[in-house]
N, C-alpha and C positions, 0 to 999 in steps of 0.2 A: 533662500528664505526658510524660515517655520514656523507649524505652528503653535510652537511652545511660550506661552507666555515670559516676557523676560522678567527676570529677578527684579524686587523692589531693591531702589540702593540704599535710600535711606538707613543712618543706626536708628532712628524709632523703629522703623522694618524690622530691625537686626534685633533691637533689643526684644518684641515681641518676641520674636522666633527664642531665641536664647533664654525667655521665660520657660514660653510652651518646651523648650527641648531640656532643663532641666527638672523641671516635674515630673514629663514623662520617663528620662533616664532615672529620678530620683524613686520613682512606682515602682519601677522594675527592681532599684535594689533593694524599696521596703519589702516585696514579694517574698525575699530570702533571707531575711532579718530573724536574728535567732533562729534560724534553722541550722541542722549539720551543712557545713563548708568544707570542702577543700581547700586549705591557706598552702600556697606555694611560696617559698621564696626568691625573692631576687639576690641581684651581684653583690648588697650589701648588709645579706646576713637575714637570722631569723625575724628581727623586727621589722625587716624589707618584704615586706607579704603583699599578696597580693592572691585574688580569689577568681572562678569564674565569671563569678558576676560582676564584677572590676571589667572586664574586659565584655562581656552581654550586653552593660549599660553602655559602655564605649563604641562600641559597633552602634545598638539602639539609638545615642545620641546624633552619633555621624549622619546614618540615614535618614533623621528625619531633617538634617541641617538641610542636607544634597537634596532633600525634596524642592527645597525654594531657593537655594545658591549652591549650585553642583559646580561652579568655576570656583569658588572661596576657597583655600587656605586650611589646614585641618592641625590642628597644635595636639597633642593628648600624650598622658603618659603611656596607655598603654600600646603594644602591636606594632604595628609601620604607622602610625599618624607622626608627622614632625615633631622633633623633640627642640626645636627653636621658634619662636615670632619674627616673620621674615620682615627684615629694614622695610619695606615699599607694601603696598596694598593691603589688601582687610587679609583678617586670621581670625579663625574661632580658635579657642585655648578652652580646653574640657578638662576636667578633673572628673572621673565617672564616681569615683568615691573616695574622697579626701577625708581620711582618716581610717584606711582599712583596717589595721591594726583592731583602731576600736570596734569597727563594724563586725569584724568576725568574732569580737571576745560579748559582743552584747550590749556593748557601751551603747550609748546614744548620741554621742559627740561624734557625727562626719556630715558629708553634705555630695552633691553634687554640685558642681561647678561648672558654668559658661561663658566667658566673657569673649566680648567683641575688640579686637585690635585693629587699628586702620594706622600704617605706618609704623609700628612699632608700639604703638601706645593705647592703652585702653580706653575705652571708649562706652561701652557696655559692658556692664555686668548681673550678671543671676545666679545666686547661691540659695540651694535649696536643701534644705534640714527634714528629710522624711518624719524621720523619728518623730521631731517633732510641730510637723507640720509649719516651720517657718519660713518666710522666703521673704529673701535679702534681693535689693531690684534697684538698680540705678542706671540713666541712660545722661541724659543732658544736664538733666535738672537736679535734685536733690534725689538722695537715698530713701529708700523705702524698707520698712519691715511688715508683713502682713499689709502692704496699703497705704502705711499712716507712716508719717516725716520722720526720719530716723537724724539724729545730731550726735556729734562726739560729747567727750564731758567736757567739763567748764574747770575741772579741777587743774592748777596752776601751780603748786607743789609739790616739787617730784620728790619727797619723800612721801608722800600720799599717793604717788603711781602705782596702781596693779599692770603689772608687767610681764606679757608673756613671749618668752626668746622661743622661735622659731631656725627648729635645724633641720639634717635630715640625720640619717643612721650611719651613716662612714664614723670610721675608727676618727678622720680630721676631723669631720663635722662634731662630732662626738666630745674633742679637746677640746674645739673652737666654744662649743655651748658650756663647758665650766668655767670657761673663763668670762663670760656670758652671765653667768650666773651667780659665779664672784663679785660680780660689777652690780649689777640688779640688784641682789642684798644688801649690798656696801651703800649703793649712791641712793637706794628708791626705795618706795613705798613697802611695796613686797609682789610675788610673783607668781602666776599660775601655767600652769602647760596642761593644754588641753586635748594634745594629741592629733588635732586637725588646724592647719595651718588658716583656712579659708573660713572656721570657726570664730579662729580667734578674731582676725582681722574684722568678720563679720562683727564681731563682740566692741574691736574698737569703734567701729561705724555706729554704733547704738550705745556708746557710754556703758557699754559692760565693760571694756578694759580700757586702759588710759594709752597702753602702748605697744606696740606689739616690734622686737628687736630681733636680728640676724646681724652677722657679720661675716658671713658667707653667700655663696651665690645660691639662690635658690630656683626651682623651676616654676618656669611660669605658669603651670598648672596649679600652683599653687600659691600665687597669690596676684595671679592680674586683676580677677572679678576683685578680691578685695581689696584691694588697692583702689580701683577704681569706685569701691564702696566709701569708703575712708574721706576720698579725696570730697567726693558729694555731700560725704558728711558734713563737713567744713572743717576735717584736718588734714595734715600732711603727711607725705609720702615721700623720704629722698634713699638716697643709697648711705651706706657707713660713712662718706665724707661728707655729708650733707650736697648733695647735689642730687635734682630730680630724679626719681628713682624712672625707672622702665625696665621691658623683662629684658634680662641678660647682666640689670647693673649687680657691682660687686654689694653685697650686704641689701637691709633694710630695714629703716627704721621710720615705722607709720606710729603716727600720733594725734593726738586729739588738736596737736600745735601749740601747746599752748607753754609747754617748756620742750621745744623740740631741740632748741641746741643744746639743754643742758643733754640731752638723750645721746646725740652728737659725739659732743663731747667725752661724754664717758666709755663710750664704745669705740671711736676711732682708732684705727689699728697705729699701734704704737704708744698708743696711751694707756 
């Protein structure tokens, strides 16, 4: 026996907590905002950065998860947390700072990131925008921004798409987004990259962008919570073949739904 209280199971439990643990991760790295940094890189080059407070906020979110579920699951880009979402049982997926790049140059475009996985699939999400104070929140029911009902756009024109390709910094990833971007020009509206992957998709969740595309695999740190934002929102989320996305599928193409196969379509490899 003990006497430790057991963990709430519920995702409303989950989603709470995954609020409170991205604000608080998300304080600690306003704390250092425009301050002198140390930017290290990683294995794929100068735009692969990464800072101490990337890894401050990571540790900080961890610990306060393991305050109320020390058995769960721990996904994060940085240090020893799992760099996959295991097939079976719950997984927290952290992004401590998505869009470091921007954070260390002054930009204001990144966020912290938490989302809840049970099985494989999202379930909760919480994206939180220090800089500017916004915070993106969806559990069962609809998406939230600041509180109030968040919706995609109603725009059904995909040459009136703003469209933002989400890659990462590899030499392939790097081909794969011109050709990406070849496409986006050619077939849509027109296109924005914002530098934070968890941004944009937050953007599609609120009818700031209409679409957000990859045709590589990306990590789940960065883009479970919005994905599962997206989805709350009332649009879609599959992989480059169109079939339901999840983390680990090849590509992604989230949209408001409302031309998602022409989206589909124009990206699908081979075409």
């Amino acid at each position: 026996m003990t006497d430790q209280p057991s963990a709430p199971t519920g995702i409303d439990d989950r989603l709470e907590t995954a609020v409170a643990a991205a604000e608080r991760g998300g304080s600690v790295a306003l704390d250092a905002f425009r301050s002198a940094l140390e930017v290290e890189t990683k294995a794929d080059g100068p735009m692969d950065a990464v800072t101490a407070v990337d890894r401050a906020v990571q540790e900080h979110v961890i610990e306060y998860i393991g305050e109320t579920y020390p058995g769960d699951a721990v996904v994060g880009e940085e240090d020893d947390a799992l760099k996959s979402v295991p097939e079976t049982g719950i997984a927290w997926v952290i992004d401590p700072i998505d869009g470091t790049v921007n954070y260390a140059k002054g930009n204001r475009v990144w966020m912290t990131s938490v989302a809840v996985c049970r099985d494989g699939a999202p379930l909760a999400a919480a994206n939180y925008a220090p800089a500017t104070d916004d915070l993106y929140v969806a559990g069962d029911d609809i998406a939230r921004r600041n509180g109030e009902p968040a919706t995609v756009s109603e725009i059904d024109d995909p040459k009136a798409f703003l469209v933002n390709p989400v890659f990462g910094v590899s030499r392939p990833h790097r081909r794969s987004l011109m050709d990406a971007v070849d496409t986006v020009l050619a077939e849509f509206g027109d296109m924005r990259r914002f530098g934070c992957a968890q941004a944009a998709l937050s953007g599609v969740a609120t009818g700031e962008l209409d679409a957000v595309v990859s045709t590589v695999e990306l990590n789940a740190w960065d883009t479970a919570a919005g994905v599962h934002l997206i989805r709350r929102a009332g649009g879609c989320a599959t992989d480059v073949n169109g079939e339901r996305w999840r983390p680990g599928s090849q590509g992604l193409i989230a949209s408001n739904g409302e031309a998602h196969g022409t989206l589909v379509d124009a990206l699908e490899p081979g075409e």
